[in-house]
C-alpha positions in Angstrom: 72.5 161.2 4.1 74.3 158.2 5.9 76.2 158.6 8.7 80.3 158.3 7.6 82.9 156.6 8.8 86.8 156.6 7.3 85.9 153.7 5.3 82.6 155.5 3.7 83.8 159.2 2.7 80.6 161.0 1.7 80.5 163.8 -1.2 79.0 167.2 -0.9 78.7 168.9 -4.3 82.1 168.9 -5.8 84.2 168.0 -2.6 84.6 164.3 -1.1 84.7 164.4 3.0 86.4 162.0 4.3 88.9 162.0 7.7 92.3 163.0 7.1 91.1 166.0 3.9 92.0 169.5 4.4 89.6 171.7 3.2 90.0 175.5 2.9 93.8 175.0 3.5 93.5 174.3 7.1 91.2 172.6 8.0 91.7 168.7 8.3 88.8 167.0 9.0 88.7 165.1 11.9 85.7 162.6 12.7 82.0 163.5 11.3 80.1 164.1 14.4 76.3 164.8 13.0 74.4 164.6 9.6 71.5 166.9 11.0 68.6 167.7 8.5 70.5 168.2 5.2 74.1 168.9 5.7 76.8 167.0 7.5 79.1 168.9 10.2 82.8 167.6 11.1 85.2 167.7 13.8 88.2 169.3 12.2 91.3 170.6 13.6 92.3 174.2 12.4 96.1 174.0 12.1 96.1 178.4 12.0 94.4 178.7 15.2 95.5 175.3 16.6 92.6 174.4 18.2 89.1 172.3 17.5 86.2 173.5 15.2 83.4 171.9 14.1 82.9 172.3 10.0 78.8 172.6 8.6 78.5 172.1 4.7 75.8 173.7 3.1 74.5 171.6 0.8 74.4 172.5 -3.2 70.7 173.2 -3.1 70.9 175.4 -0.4 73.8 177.2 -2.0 71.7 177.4 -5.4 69.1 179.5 -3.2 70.1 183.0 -2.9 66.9 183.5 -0.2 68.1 181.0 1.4 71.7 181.7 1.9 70.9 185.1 3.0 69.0 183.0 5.8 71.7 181.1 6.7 74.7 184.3 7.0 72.0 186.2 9.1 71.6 183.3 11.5 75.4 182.6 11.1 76.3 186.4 12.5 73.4 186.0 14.8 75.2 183.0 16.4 78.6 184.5 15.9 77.1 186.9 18.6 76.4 185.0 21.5 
C-alpha cells in the first residue's frame, strides 16, 4: 500500500480514507502516520473524548478470516491491558 497524502486518499474495502472523513461518527481523520504490513493506521481526532487517537484498519482479507480476527481482539485486549 502507498503511503497517502490529502491529494491521494487510499480505499480500504468499502470506505475511502482520506484527511478530513469522519469515520464511525467521530472520528475525523487526521494525517496517515504509517502503512505497516497490511493495513494503514491514522491520526484522528475523536471529537467524544476530545482528544488524539490513532485509527488501525484491518484489511478485508483479514476480516474474511474468522482465525484471524480472533487473533487480532486477543492481542487487541491484551494491549488494552498495559
Amino acid at each position: 500500500m502507498q503511503p497517502t497524502t490529502s491529494n491521494n486518499p487510499i480505499s480500504v474495502g468499502p470506505v475511502t480514507l482520506s484527511e478530513g472523513k469522519k469515520i464511525g461518527g467521530c472520528y475525523v481523520l487526521r494525517q496517515e502516520v504509517a502503512t505497516g504490513g497490511r493495513s494503514p493506521v491514522w491520526l484522528a481526532s475523536d471529537e467524544v473524548l476530545g482528544k488524539d487517537v490513532t485509527l488501525h484498519f484491518v484489511p478485508p482479507a483479514v476480516v474474511a478470516d474468522s482465525h484471524a480476527m480472533a487473533e487480532l481482539r486477543q492481542e487487541v485486549k491484551r494491549n488494552r491491558q498495559l
